[in-house]
N, C-alpha and C positions, 0 to 999 in steps of 0.2 A: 517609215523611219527605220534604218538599221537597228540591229541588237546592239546593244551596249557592251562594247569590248570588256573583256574579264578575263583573258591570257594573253601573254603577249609571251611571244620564245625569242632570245638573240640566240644568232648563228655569227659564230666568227665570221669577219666579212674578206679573210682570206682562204674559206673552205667553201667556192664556190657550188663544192658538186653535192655539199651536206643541203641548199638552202632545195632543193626541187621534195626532197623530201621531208622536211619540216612546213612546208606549203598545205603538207598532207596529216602532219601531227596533230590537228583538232585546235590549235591553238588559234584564235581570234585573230592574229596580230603577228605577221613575222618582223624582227629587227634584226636585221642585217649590219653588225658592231665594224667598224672602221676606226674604234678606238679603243677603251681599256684591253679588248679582247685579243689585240693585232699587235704584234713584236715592230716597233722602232722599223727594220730593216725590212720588213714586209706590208708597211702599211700603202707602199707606190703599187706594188700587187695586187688587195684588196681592194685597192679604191677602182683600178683598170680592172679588175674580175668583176666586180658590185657595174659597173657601168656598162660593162657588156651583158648583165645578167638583167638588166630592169630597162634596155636597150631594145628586148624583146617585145615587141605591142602587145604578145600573149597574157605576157604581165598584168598587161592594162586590161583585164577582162573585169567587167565591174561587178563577177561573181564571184572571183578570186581572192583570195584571202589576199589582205592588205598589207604590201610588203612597205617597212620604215626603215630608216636610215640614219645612225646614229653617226655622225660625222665627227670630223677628228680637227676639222679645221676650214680655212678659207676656201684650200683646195679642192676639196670633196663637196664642196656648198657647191661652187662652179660648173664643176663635171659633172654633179649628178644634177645640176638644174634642168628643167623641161623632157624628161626621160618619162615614157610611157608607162613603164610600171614600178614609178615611184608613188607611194600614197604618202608618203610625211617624212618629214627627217626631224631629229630629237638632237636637241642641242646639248650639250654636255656642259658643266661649268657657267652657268650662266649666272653672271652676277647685279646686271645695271639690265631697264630697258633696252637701253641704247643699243646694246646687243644683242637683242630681239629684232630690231630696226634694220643694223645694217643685215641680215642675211633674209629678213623680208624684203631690203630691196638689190640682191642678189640674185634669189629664188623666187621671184615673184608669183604670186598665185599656189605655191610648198604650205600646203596646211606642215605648222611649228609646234614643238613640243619642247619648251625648254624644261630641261632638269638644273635642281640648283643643290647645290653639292657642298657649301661653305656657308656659317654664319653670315657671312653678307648677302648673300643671295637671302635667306630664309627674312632677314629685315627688309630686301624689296623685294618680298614676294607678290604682293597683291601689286606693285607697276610692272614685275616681269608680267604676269596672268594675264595682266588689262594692257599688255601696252601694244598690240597691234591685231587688228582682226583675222590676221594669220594664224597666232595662236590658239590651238585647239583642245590643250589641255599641260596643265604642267606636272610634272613629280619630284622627289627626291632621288637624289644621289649618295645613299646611304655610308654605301662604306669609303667614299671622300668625307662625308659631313662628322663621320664617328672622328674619323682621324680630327677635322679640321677643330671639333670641341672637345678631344679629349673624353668621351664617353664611352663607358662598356662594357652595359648592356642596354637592351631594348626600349627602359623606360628615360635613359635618357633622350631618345628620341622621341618620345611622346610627344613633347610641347614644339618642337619642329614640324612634324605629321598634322598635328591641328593648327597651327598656324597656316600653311599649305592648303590644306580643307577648307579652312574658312575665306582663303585668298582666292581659291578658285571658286567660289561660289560667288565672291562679291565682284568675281569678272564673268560672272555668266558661264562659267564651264565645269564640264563633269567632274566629278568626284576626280581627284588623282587617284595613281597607280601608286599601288606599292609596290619597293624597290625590292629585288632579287633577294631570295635565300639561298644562299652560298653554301649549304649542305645538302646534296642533292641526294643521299640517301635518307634522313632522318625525315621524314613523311610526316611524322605525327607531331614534331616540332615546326615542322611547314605549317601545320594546321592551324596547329596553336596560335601561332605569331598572324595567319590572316583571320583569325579569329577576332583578335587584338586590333587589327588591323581595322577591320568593317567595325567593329565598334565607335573606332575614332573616325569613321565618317569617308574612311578609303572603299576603292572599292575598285577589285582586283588587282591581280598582279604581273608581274613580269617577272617568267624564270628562263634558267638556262639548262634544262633538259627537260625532255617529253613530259616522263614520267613524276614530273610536278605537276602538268597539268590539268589533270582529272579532279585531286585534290586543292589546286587552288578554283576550279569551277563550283565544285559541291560547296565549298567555306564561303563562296562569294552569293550563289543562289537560295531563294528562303527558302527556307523547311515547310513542310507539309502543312506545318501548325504555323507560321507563317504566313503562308499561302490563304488557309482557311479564315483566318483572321480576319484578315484583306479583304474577303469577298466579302465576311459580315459588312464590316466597315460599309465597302460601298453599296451594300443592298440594304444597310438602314440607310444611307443618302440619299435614297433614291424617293424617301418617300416625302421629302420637298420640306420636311418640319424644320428646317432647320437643326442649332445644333442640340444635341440630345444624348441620352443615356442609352448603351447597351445592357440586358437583365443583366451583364455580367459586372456592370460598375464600369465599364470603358466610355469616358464622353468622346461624342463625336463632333466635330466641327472642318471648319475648310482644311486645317491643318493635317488632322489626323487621316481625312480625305486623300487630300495628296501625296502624306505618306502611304498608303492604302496602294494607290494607284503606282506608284516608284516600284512598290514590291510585286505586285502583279505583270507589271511591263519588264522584270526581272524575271520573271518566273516564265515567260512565256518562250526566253529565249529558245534556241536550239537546242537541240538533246543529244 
């Protein structure tokens, strides 16, 4: 089973010559932007640069970091459909299932990623998640969704973020991502906010420079003490009594099992 994505980096998808070396930035996940990132007059550019760049089978090596595609529209669905080193494209604005539907039968076989960016999307959240076997994970679109409620600061998105959480679990899919920190020098308010973040149940992030993601890997992977935990947990499981007490006062049962085992299959990742 792969590791569980925990950085994702967007590369403007009109600076072709940036995306060979962000392949190589450590990040999980390249997104190659074809929208918010890309000026009006250069996004016919972007979309003809992105399609000769994932046009390459090199691409498609299935050791290669996995390049995504945040599309900007009907057009980019089309073009970039059946491209060898495409691994997903990320829908921007997604409001209704239906809109999940039609660019699953567009893209046929495009592991989807819709983000939903507006009060109306965050009330069908849980029919965007569940609404076609395409979809492989969903997020927020944070700084659309401030504007679209009027919020501003972080804890009014609180009960959006868990809403989300709870929607992709009850479609079967990973944790979401958390949406970009737009201060790409303050590191320690990065931290902070995915701090905040994995508490409410996210789990990693997506930024737009390098040098975010070292600090969003350490915020999302467990601590030592953590880690340590984890192993009790499953080496008192092991011994068949069912559920029971550790000398430390911790009860153990299937649940706290499998949370045990989520942290250990984190911890294992890459280094």
């Amino acid at each position: 089973m792969s590791p569980v994505p925990l950085t994702w980096l967007y590369v403007p998808g009109d600076r072709p010559e940036v995306v060979p070396g962000t392949l190589g930035s450590g990040a999980d996940v390249v997104i190659v932007d074809l929208e918010d990132a890309v000026a009006p007059d250069r996004k016919g550019y972007a979309r003809a640069a992105t399609v000769e760049l994932l046009s390459d089978p090199v691409a498609a090596d299935p050791v290669a970091v996995p390049v995504h595609v945040r599309v900007h529209g009907e057009d980019d669905v089309k073009a970039l459909n059946g491209l060898p080193g495409l691994s997903g494209m990320r829908l921007p604005k997604i409001t209704h299932a239906a809109s999940v539907h039609h660019v699953a039968a567009l893209a046929p076989g495009v592991p989807l990623y819709p983000l939903l960016e507006s009060a109306l999307a965050i009330e069908h959240a849980y029919s965007i998640a569940g609404a076609h076997h395409a979809v492989r994970g969903v997020a927020l679109g944070e700084a659309d969704l401030r504007a679209d409620l009027g919020v501003r600061d972080d804890a009014g998105l609180d009960w959006p973020r868990s809403r989300v959480v709870i929607a992709a679990r009850a479609a079967g899919l990973d944790p979401p991502v958390m949406s970009v920190f737009p201060d790409v020098r303050d590191l320690s308010g990065l931290r902070s906010s995915c701090a905040h973040g994995r508490d409410l149940g996210l789990l990693g992030r997506a930024a737009i420079h390098p040098r975010q993601l070292p600090v969003i890997e350490r915020a999302f992977r467990p601590t030592a003490r953590e880690v340590e935990a984890a192993e009790e947990v499953l080496e008192a499981s092991r011994t068949g009594a069912g559920a029971q007490a550790l000398p430390d006062g911790r009860f153990v049962d299937a649940a706290v099992v499998a949370t045990a085992e989520r942290t250990l299959s984190l911890a294992r990742r890459r280094r």
